[in-house]
C-alpha positions as CSV (number, residue, x, y, z in Angstrom):
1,X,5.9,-15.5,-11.5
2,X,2.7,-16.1,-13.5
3,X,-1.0,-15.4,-12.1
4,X,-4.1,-16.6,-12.1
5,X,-6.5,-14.7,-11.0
6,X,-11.0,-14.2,-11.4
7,X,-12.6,-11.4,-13.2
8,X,-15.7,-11.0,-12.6
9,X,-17.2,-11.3,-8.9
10,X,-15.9,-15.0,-8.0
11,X,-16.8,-18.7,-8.6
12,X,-15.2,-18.2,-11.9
13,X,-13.5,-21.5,-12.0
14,X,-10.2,-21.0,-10.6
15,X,-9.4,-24.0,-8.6
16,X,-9.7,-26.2,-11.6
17,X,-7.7,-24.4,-13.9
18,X,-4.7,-23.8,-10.9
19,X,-5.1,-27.2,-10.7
20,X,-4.5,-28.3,-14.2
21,X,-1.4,-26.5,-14.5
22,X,-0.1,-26.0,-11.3
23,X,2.3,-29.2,-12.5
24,X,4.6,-27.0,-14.5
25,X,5.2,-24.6,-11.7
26,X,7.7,-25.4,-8.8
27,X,5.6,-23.5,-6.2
28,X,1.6,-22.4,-6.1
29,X,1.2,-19.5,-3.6
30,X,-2.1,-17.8,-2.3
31,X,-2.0,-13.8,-1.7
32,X,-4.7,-12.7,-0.6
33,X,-8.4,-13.7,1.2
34,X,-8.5,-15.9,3.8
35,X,-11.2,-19.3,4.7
36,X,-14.1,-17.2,2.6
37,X,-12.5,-18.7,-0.4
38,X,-14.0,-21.6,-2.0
39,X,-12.0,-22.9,-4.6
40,X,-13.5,-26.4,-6.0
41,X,-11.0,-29.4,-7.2
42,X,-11.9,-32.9,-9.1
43,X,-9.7,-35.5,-8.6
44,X,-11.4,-39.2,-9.1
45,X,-14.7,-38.4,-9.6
46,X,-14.4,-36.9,-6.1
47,X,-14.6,-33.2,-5.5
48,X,-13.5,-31.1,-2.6
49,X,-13.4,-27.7,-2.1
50,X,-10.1,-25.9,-0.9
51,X,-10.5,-22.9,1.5
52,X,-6.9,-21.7,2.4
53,X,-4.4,-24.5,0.8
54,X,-3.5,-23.3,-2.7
55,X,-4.7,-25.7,-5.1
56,X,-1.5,-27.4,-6.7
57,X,-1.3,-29.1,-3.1
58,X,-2.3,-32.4,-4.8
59,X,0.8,-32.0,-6.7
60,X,3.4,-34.0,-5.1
61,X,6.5,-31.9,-5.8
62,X,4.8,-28.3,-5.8
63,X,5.5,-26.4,-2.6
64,X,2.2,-24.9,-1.3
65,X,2.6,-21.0,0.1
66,X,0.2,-19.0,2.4
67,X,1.4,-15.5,1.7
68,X,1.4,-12.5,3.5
69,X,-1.5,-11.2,2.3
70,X,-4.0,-13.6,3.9
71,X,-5.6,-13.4,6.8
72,X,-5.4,-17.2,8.6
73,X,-7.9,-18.9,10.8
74,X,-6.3,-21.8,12.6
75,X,-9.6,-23.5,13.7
76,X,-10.7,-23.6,9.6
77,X,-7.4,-24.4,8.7
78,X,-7.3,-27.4,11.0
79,X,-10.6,-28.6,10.0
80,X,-9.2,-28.2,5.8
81,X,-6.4,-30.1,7.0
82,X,-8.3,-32.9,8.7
83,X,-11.1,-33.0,5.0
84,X,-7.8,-33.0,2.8
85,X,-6.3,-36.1,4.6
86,X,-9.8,-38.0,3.8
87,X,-10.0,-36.9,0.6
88,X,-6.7,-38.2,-0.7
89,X,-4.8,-40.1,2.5
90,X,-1.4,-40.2,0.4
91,X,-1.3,-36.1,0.9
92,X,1.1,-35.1,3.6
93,X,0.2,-31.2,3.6
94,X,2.4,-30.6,6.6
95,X,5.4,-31.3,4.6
96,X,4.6,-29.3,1.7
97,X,3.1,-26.3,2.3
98,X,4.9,-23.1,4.4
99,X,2.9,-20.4,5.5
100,X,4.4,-16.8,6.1
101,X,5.2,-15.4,9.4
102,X,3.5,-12.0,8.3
103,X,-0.1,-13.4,7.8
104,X,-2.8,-12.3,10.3
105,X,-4.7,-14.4,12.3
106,X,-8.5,-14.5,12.1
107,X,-9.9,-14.4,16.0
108,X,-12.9,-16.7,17.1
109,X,-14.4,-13.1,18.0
110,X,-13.8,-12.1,14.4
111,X,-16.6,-14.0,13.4
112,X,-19.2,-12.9,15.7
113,X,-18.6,-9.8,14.7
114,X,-19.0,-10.4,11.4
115,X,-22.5,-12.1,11.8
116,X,-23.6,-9.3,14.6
117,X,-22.3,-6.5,12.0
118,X,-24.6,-8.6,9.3
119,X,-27.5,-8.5,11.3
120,X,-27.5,-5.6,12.8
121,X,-29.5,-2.7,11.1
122,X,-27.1,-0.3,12.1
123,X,-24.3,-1.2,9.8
124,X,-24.2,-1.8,5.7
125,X,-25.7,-5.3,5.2
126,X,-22.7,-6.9,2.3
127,X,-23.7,-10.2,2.2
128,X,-20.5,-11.8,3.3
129,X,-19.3,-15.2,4.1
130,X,-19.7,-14.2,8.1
131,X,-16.0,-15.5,8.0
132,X,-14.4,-13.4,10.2
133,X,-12.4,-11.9,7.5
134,X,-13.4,-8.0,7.4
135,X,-12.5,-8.0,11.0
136,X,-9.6,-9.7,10.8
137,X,-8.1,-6.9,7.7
138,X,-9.9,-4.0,10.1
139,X,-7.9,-5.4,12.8
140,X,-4.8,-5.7,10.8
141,X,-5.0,-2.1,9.6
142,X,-5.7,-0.6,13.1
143,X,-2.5,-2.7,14.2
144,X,-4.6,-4.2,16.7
145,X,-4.0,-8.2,15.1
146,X,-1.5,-10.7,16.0
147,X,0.2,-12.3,12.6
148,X,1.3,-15.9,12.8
149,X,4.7,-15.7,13.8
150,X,3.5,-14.3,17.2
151,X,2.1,-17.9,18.2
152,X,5.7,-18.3,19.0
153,X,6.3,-15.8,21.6
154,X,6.3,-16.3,25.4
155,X,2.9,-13.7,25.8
156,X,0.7,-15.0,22.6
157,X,-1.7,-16.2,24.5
158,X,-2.2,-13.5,27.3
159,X,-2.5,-11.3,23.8
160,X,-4.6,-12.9,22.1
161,X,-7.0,-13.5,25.5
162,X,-6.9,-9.5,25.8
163,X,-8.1,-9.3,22.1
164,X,-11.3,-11.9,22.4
165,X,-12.4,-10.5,26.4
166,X,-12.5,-7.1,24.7
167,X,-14.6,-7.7,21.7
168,X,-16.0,-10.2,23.7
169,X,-17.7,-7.5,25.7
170,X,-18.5,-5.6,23.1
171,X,-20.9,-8.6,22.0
172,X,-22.1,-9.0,24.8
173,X,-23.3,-5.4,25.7
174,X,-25.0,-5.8,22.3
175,X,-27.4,-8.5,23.4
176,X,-25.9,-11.2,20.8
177,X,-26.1,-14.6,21.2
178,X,-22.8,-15.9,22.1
179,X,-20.8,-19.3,22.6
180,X,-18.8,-19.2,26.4
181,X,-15.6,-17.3,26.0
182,X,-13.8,-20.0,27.2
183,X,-14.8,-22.7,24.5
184,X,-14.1,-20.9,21.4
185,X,-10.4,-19.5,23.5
186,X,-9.8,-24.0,23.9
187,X,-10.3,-24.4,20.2
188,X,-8.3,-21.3,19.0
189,X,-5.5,-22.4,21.2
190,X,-5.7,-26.0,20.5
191,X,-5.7,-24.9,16.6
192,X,-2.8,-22.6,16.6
193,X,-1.2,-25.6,18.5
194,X,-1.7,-27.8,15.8
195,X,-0.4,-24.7,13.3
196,X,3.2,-25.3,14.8
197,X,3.4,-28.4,12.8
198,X,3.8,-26.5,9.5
199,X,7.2,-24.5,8.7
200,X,5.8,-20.4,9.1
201,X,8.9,-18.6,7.9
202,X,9.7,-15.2,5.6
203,X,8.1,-16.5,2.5
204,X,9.3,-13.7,0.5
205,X,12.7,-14.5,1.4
206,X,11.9,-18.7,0.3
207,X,10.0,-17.4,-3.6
208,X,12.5,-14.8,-4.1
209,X,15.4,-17.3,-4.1
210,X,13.3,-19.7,-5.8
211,X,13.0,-17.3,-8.6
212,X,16.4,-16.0,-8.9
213,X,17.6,-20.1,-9.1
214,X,15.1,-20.6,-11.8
215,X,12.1,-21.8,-10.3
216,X,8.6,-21.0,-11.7
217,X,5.6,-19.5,-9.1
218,X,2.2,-19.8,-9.6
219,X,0.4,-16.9,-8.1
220,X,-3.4,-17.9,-6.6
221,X,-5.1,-15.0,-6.2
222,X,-9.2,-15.7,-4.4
223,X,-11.9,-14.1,-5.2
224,X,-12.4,-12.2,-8.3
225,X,-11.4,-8.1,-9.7
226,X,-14.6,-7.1,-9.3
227,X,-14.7,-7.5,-5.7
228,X,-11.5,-5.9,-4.8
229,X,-11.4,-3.7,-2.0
230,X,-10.0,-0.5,-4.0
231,X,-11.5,-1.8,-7.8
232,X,-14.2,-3.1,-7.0
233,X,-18.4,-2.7,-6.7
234,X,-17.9,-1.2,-3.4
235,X,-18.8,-1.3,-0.7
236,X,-20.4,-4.8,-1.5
237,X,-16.4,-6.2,-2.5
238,X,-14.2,-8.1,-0.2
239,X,-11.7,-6.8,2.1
240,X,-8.1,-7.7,0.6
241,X,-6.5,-6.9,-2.7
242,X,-7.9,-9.3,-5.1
243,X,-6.0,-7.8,-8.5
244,X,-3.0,-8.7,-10.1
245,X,-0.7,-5.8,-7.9
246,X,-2.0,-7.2,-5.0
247,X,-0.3,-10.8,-5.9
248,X,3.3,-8.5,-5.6
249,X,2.8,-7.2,-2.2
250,X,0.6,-9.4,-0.8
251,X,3.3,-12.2,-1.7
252,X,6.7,-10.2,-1.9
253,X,7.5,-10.1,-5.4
254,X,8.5,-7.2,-7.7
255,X,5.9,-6.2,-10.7
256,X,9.3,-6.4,-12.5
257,X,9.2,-10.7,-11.9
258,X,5.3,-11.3,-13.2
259,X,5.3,-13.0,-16.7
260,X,1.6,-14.4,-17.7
261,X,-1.8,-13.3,-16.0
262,X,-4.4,-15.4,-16.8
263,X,-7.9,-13.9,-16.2
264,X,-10.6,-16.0,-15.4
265,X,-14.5,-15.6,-16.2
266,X,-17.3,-17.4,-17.4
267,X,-19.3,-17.2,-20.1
268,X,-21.8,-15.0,-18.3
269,X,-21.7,-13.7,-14.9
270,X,-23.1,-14.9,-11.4
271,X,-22.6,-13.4,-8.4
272,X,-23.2,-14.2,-4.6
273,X,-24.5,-11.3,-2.1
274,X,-25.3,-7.9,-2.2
275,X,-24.2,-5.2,-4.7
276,X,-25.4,-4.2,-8.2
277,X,-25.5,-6.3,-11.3
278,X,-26.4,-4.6,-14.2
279,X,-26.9,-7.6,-16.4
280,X,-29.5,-9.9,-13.8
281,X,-31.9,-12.5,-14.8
282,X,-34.6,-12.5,-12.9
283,X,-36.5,-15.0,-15.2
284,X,-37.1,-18.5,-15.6
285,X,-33.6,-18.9,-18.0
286,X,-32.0,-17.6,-15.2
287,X,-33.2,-19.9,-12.8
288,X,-32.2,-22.5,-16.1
289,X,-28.5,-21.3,-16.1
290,X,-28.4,-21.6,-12.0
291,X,-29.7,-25.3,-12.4
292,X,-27.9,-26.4,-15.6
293,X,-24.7,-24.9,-14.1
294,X,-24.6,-25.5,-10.1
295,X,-24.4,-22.0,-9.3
296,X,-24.4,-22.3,-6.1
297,X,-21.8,-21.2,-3.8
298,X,-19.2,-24.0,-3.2
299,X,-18.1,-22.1,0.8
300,X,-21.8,-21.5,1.6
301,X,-24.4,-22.6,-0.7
302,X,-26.1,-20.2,-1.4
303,X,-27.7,-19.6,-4.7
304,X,-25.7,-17.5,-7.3
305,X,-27.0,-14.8,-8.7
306,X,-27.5,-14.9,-13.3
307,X,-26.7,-12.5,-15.4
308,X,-25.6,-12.0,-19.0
309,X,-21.5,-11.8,-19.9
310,X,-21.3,-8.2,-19.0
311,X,-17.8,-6.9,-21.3
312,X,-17.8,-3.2,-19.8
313,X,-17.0,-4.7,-16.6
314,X,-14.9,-7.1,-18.2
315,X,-12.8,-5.0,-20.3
316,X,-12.3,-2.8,-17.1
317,X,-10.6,-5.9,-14.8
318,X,-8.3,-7.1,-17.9
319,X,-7.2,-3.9,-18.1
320,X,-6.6,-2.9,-14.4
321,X,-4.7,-6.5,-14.0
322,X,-2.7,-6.7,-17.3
323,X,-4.3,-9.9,-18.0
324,X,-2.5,-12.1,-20.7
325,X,-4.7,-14.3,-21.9
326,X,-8.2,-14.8,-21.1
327,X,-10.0,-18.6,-19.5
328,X,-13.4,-19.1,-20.1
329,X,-15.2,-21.4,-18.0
330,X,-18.9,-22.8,-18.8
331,X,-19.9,-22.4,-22.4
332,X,-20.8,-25.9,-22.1
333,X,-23.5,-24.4,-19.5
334,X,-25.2,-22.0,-22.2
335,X,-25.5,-24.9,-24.8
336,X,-29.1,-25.6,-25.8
337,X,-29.6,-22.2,-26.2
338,X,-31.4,-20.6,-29.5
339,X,-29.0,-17.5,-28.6
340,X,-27.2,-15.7,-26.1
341,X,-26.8,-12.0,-25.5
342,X,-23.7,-9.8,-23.9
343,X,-23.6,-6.4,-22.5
344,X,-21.8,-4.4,-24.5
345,X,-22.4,-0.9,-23.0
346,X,-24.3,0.5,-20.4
347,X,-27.0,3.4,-21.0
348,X,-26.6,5.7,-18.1
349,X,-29.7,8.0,-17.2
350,X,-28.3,10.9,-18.4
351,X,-28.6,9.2,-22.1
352,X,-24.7,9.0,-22.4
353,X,-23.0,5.5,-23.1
354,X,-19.8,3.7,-21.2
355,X,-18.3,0.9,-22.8
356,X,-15.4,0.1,-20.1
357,X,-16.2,0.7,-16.1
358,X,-15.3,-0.1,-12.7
359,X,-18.4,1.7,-11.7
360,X,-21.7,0.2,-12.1
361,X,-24.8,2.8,-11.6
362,X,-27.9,1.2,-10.1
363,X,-29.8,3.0,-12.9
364,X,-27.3,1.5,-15.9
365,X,-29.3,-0.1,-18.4
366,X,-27.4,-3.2,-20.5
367,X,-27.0,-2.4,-24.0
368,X,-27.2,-5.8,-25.7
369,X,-25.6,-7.8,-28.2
370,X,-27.9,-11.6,-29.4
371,X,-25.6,-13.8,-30.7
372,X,-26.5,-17.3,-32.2
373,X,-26.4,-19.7,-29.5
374,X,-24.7,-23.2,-29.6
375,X,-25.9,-26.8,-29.2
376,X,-23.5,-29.5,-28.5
377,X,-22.6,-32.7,-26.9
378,X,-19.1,-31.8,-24.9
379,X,-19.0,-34.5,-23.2
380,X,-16.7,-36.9,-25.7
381,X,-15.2,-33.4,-27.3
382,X,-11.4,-34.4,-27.5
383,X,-9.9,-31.5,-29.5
384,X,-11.1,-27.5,-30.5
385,X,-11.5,-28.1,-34.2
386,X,-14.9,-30.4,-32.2
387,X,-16.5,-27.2,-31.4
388,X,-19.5,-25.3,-33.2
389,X,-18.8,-22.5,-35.6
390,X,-21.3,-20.4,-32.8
391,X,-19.1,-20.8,-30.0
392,X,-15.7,-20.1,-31.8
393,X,-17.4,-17.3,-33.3
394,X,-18.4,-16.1,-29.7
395,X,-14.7,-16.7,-28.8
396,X,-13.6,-14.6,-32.0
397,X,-15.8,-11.8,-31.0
398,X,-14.7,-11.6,-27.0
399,X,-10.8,-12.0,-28.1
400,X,-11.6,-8.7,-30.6
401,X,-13.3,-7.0,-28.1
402,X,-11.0,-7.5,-25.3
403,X,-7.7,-7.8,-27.4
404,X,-6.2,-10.6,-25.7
405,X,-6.4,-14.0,-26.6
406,X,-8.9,-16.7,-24.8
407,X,-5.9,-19.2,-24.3
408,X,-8.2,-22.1,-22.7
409,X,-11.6,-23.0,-22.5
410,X,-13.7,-25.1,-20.6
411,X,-16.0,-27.0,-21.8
412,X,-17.2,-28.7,-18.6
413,X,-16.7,-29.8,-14.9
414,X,-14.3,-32.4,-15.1
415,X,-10.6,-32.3,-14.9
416,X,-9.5,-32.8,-18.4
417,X,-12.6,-31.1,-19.8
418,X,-10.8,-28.2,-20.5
419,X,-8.9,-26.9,-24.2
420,X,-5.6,-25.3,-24.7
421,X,-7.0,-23.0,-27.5
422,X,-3.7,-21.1,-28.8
């Protein structure tokens, strides 16, 4: 099993890439995450974003898995499922993707938790997607959930009903402003309903045979390294396993089975939310990059945060993951530029340096590095010998730095705009 996963703080570019070579695998699976994905795909000068279907689902003989480690809301789900079928009416999803038994559910009441737990100045504001999904993972770890396999038993729904009239309560003792009970219990149930058309079965059981009769598994992990509940900037991360490990037991599959991981990032950093970012622009050429490269977020839409390629953080996710060869995604974005700087260390405030962390002091101060910037045309690029000597001298000083090579890079936002470099 191969891997693709993000490493910086999401929005990296992952759904294209899966998506380009998601044909030479016989199965894509997601592991982790849940609807507060957003992974964006162009397919005929139409673009859609994908929430919970892995993205080789428009690849007609790849089998599509929803692994153990998500968390699953069936009134999202339904709703992808309906957008998909518009978006390209030859799909049949239903026949190609299987989702795992295991999987927890996200509750309607999940949500408004999430938003009251948001707004409320009694807890940590994080800046989430107001998904559902923290309470969903809470829920899972308090073995208080129902996974999906229980929609099949005879009490599901007198279980699930004592879940949402509890934290239903809850709410409503809190003052919030709440939908009836009873409509957001109809379209739960009329969701999971709708669920029972797809095969849920022991995933593990399905990719494990697959592998030992020769079969090749992409691994799609959401969401990036940096926000990983354990590695991560915490406490502004996610709440699931976002790292390369968490691909093995959130999908089933020995560390001994994992061949490539391919890393993901971009040729500076965004991210969306709260949490520190050493490496912010605050200035009018970040407002430039946010512009030039639609950073904003393709689940909510809300303006990305800019900041400069920070490698500290960097070289701390490839090594945590393993990570094979390295993707960049938008150097096309920084082209124009007279130069471009990255963070090589960070200054700490007792005067000592770090050149690798997980850890990211409000009071670090970016150490940088100009390099000449790069001016190009990459729209009608058809090969890598095209390319300026800036960029591939940018390219030859990240590969030394990070000691893996950059394997592909993209060089815009279509579908084929993107090199094989090695």
């Amino acid at each position: 099993m191969d891997i693709v996963l993000g490493l910086q703080w999401g929005d990296e570019g992952k759904g294209k890439f899966i998506d380009l070579i998601s044909e030479n695998y016989d199965i894509t699976a997601r592991f982790n995450g849940g609807s507060n994905a957003g992974h964006s795909i162009e397919r005929n000068v139409k673009r859609i974003t994908l929430k919970m279907i892995p993205s080789g689902i428009f690849m007609k003989n790849v089998l599509n898995v929803i692994g153990t480690g998500t968390v699953l809301d069936p009134v999202s789900f339904k709703k992808e499922i309906v957008n998909l079928k518009k978006f390209d009416e030859t799909l049949q999803p239903e026949k190609n993707i299987i989702i795992s038994r295991k999987a927890h559910f996200v509750l309607p009441t999940h949500r408004l938790l999430d938003i009251f737990m948001e707004e409320s100045p009694e807890y940590t504001t994080i800046g989430t997607t107001k998904n559902g999904i923290a309470q969903a993972y809470s829920n899972k770890i308090l073995r208080q959930n129902l996974r999906v396999g229980d929609m099949f038993s005879s009490d599901f729904k007198s279980r699930v009903e004592q879940i949402l009239e509890r934290e239903y309560k809850f709410l409503e003792k809190a003052n919030m402003e709440l939908p009836s009970l009873e409509s957001i219990s109809n379209e739960f149930f009329e969701a999971v309903e709708s669920l029972k058309q797809f095969d849920c079965t022991e995933t593990e059981i399905v990719m494990n045979k697959a592998l030992s009769d020769g079969k090749k598994i992409l691994g799609e992990g959401s969401q990036a390294a940096m926000l990983d509940i354990d590695h991560g900037t915490y406490p502004y991360v996610t709440s699931s396993s976002t790292i390369a490990a968490g691909a093995c037991s959130g999908l089933g599959i020995s560390p001994k089975k994992i061949g490539e991981i391919y890393g993901i990032a971009k040729a500076y950093c965004t991210r969306v939310g709260n949490g520190v970012f050493p490496t912010e622009l605050f200035d009018e050429l970040g407002d430039e990059i946010r512009s030039k490269g639609n950073e904003f977020g393709s689940n909510t839409g809300r303006p990305r945060r800019i900041g400069w390629l920070d490698l500290p953080a960097l070289k701390y996710a490839v090594m945590i993951n393993g990570v094979t060869q390295l993707v960049l995604t938008k150097a096309d974005v920084l082209s124009g530029l007279k130069s471009v700087a990255v963070c090589t260390h960070y200054e700490l405030e007792d005067g000592t340096v770090e050149s690798i962390s997980g850890i990211l002091p409000e009071t670090a101060k970016p150490i940088l590095k100009w390099m000449n910037g790069w001016n190009a045309d990459f729209s009608n690029m058809k090969n890598v010998d095209e390319l300026p000597k800036e960029l591939t001298d940018f390219l030859s000083f990240l590969e030394a730095e990070l000691e893996i090579p950059v394997g592909y890079l993209s060089i815009g936002p279509g579908r084929e705009q993107i090199f094989k470099m090695k």
